[in-house]
LORO-590744 format. One record per residue (C-alpha): x, y, z; residue number from 0. Coordinates in steps of 0.1 Angstrom, whole numbers, m for minus. Each point is the difference from the previous one (the first is absolute). Layout:
% LORO-590744
((X Y Z) NUM)
...
% end
This chain:
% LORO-590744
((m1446 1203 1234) 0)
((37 13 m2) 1)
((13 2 m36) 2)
((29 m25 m9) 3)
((34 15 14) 4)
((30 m3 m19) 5)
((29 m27 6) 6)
((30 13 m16) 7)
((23 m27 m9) 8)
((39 11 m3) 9)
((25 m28 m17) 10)
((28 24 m18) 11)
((32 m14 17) 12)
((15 27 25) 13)
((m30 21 3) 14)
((m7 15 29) 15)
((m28 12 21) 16)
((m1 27 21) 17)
((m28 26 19) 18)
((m3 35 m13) 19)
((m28 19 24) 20)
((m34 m23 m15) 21)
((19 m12 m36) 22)
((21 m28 m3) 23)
((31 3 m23) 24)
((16 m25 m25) 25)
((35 7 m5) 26)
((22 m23 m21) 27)
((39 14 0) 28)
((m10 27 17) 29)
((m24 10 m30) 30)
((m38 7 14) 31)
((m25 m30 m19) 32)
((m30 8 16) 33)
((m14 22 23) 34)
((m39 m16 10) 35)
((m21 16 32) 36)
((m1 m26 28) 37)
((m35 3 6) 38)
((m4 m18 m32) 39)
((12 m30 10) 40)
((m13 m29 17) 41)
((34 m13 2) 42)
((35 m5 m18) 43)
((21 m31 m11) 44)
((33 m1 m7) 45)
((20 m25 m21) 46)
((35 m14 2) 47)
((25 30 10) 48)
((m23 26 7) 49)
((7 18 36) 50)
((m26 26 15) 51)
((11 27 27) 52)
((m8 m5 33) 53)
((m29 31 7) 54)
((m18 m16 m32) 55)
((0 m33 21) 56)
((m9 12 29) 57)
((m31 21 m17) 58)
((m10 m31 m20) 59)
((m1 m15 33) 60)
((m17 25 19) 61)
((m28 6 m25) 62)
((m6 m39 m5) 63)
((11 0 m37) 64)
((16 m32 m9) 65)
((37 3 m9) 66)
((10 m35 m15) 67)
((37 m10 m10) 68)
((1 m28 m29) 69)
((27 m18 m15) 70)
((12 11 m39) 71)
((m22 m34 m8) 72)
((m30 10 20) 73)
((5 m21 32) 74)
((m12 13 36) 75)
((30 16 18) 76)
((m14 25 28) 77)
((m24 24 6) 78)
((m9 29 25) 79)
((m29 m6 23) 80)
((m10 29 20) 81)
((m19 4 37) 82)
((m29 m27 1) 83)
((m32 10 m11) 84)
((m37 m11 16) 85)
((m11 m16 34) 86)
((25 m27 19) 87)
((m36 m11 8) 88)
((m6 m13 m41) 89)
((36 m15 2) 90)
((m9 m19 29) 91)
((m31 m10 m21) 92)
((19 m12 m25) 93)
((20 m19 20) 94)
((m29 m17 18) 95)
((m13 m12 m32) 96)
((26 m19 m10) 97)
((m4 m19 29) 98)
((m30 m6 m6) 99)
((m1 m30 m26) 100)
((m33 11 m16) 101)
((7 30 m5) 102)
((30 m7 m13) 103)
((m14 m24 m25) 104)
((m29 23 m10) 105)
((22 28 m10) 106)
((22 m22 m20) 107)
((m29 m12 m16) 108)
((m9 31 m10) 109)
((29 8 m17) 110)
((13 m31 m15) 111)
((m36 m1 m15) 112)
((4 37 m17) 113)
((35 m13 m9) 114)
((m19 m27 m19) 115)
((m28 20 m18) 116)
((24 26 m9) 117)
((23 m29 m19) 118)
((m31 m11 m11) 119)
((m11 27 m16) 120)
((31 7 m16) 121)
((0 m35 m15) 122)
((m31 4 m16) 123)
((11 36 m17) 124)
((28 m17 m12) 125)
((m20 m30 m15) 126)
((m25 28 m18) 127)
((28 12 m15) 128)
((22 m26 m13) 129)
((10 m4 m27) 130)
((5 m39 1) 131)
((m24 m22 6) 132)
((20 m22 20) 133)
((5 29 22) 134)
((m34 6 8) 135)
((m7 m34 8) 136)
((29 m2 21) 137)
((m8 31 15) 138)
((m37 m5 3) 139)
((7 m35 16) 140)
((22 13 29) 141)
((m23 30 5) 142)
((m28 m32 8) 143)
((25 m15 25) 144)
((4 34 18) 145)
((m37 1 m2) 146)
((m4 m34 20) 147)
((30 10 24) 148)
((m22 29 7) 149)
((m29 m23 8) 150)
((21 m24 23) 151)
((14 32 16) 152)
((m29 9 16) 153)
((m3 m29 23) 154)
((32 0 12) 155)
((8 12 36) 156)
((33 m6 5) 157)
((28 26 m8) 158)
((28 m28 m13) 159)
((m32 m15 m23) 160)
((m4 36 m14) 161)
((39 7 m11) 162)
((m5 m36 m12) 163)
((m28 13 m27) 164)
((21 33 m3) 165)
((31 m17 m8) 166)
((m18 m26 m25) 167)
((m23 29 m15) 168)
((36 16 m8) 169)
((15 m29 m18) 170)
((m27 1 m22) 171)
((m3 31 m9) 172)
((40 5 m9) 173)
((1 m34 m14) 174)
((m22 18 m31) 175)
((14 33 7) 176)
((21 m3 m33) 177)
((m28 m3 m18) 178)
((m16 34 10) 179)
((31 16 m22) 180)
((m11 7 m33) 181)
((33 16 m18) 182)
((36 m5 7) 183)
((m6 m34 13) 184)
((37 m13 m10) 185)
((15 31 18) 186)
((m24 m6 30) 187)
((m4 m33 4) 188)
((m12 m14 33) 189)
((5 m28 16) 190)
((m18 3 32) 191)
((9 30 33) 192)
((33 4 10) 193)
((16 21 24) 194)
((33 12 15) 195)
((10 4 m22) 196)
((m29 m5 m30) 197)
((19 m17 m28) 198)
((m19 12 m29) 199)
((m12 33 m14) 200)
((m36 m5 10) 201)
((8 m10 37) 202)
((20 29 2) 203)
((m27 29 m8) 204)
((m22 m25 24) 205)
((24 6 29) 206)
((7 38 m9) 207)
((m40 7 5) 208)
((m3 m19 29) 209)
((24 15 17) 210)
((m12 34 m5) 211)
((m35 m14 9) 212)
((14 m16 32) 213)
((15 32 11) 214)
((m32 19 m5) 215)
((m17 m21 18) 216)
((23 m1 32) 217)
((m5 39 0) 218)
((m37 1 m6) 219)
((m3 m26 29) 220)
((23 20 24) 221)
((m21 27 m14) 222)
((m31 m10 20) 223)
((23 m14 33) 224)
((2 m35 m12) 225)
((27 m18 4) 226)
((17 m16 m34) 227)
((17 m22 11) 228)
((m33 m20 21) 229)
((m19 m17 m30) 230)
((m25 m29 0) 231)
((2 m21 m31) 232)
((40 8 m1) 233)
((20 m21 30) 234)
((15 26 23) 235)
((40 m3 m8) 236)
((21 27 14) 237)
((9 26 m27) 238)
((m31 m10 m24) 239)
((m23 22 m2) 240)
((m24 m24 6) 241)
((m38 24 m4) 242)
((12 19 m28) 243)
((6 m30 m20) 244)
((m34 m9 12) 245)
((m13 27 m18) 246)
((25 0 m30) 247)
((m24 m33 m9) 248)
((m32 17 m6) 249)
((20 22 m25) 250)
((27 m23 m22) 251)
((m19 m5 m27) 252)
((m24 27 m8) 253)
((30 26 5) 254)
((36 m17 m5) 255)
((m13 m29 m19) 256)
((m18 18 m24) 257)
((22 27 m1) 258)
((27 m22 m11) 259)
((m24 m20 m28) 260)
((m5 36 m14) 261)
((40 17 0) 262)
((9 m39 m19) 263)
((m30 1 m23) 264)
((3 39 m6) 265)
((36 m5 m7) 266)
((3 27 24) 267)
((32 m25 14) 268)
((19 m21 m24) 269)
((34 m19 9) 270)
((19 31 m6) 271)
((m16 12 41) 272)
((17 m25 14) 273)
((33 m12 10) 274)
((17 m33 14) 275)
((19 m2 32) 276)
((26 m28 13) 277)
((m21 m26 16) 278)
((m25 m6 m23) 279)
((m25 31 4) 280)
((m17 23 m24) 281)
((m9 35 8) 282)
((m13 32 m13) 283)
((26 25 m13) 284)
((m1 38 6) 285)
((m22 5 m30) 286)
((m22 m31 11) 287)
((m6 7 35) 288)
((m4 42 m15) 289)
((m30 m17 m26) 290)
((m12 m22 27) 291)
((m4 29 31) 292)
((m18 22 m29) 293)
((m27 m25 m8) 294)
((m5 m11 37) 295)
((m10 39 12) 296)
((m23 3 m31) 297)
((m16 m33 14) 298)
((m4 20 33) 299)
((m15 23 m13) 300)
((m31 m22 m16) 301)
((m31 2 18) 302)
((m14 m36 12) 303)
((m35 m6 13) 304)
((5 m13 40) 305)
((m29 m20 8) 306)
((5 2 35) 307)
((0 44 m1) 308)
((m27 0 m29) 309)
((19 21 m23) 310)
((29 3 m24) 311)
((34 11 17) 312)
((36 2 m15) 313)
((18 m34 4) 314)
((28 16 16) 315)
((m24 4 27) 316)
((m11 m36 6) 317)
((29 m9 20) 318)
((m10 29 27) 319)
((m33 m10 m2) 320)
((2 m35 7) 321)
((21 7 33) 322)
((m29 21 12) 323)
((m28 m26 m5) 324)
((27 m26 16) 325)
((1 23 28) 326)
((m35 8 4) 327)
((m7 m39 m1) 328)
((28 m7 28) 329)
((m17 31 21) 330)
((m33 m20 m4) 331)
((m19 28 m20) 332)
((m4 m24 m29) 333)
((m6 m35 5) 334)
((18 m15 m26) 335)
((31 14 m19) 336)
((m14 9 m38) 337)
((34 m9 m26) 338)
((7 13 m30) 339)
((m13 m15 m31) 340)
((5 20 m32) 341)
((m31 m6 m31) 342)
% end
């Protein structure tokens, strides 16, 4: 198993990028930031007004290393997809099984049900660990609603019936997700998910992680040859990338979610990371987005136990992992696709 390549995340207004033999430079006005060996790096995101030279882009390409443009907030802008990799033939495969309405339905199954256990299980941590006991019963009590969803989910064959449970599994579980924060509740109070833009602090590290996560996951699906944008729980829309959001579910809430719970409980964010914007929105600031990038690397780095491979790899891996059982699964080699559920 590959060790954990490095993403290295550049936000300093008016940086720029450029390709010096196998080293990427950081200049800011001229002044050389950084100097970091490409071969370290699994790929490179770059916030707000940040430009890169064009032979960087077109190694990053080349090379299949993800080169992701961002907004200063953290929203998806653009990023560099190099020469197709794997068979047209698993494509087609993919393609094939979404017209197919079982199939369809059993891998959506499959993930909205580790979507479940995973929110599940983070439920239950949280009730352990409260502090109130009106928390823990109202976090114990939802957990047992997820539980029976999971029971009902089984059963069900049709794809709309299964985002049905996904969508009521979610209400749940973010209609107690204010609970789950233990410290700084007045400074992070939340009031159920919001998006585009998220209107309180909480929502907005929410929507900075998954967008990092739903970038990773386009790139370690292009990775094997699949095709982000054809998913099977997520409606084909044009622009959505419909498969990687597929697979962003298995991994909300045992890497974003809890990641968030931890920086807010930590104190590792307070209201001083963040900044409003006209509209209405909340997002990390410089130092915020620099605190919350740290923490989500070291979280990478952990090492969780994959039932699926039988062994303990780095979560930063998961992602890659996951597209290669999908594949595998739509090549026919495994029978059914084995999601992610983290213990």
């Amino acid at each position: 198993m590959n060790e954990v390549l490095n993403t290295l995340y550049v936000q300093t207004q008016g940086a720029a990028l450029r390709l010096d033999h196998d080293t990427v430079q950081v200049r800011v006005e001229k002044q050389l930031r950084l100097r970091v060996p490409l071969l370290r790096l699994e790929g490179i995101v770059l916030f707000g007004r940040v430009a890169a030279t064009g032979p960087l882009i077109q190694r990053c390409a080349a090379e299949g290393r993800s080169l992701v443009w961002m907004s200063r907030f953290g929203r998806f802008r653009a990023r560099v997809v190099g020469p197709t990799d794997g068979n047209v033939l698993l494509r087609r495969a993919q393609h094939l099984a979404l017209s197919d309405e079982g199939r369809e339905a059993a891998i959506a199954r499959q993930i909205v049900a580790a979507k479940i256990q995973n929110s599940r299980n983070q439920l239950l941590r949280s009730a352990r660990d409260a502090r109130r006991p009106d928390d823990a019963a109202a976090l114990t009590q939802v957990a047992q609603r997820l539980a029976d969803t999971l029971t009902r989910l089984r059963t069900m064959e049709r794809v709309n019936d299964i985002r049905g449970a996904e969508g009521e599994a979610a209400r749940d579980y973010f209609g107690v997700f204010g609970r789950m924060i233990a410290e700084q509740r007045d400074a992070f109070g939340f009031d159920g998910r919001s998006r585009r833009p998220p209107r309180d602090r909480t929502n907005a590290v929410l929507s900075f992680f998954y967008s990092l996560l739903s970038n990773e996951c386009s790139a370690a699906l292009e990775g094997v040859g699949l095709d982000p944008q054809v998913g099977y729980l997520h409606a084909l829309r044009p622009g959505r990338p419909s498969l990687a959001l597929d697979l962003v579910e298995e991994l909300r809430a045992p890497l974003a979610d809890r990641l968030t719970l931890t920086l807010i409980n930590r104190r590792q964010l307070q209201a001083k990371h963040f900044e409003d914007v006209p509209g209405g929105g909340v997002y990390l600031n410089e130092d915020g987005r620099r605190a919350a990038l740290n923490a989500y690397e070291e979280r990478k780095k952990t090492e969780v136990a994959h039932r699926a491979m039988k062994m303990k790899i780095p979560f930063g891996l998961v992602a890659h992992v996951q597209a290669r059982l999908l594949a595998r699964h739509l090549r026919g080699d495994l029978t059914h696709y084995p999601p992610f559920v983290y213990r």
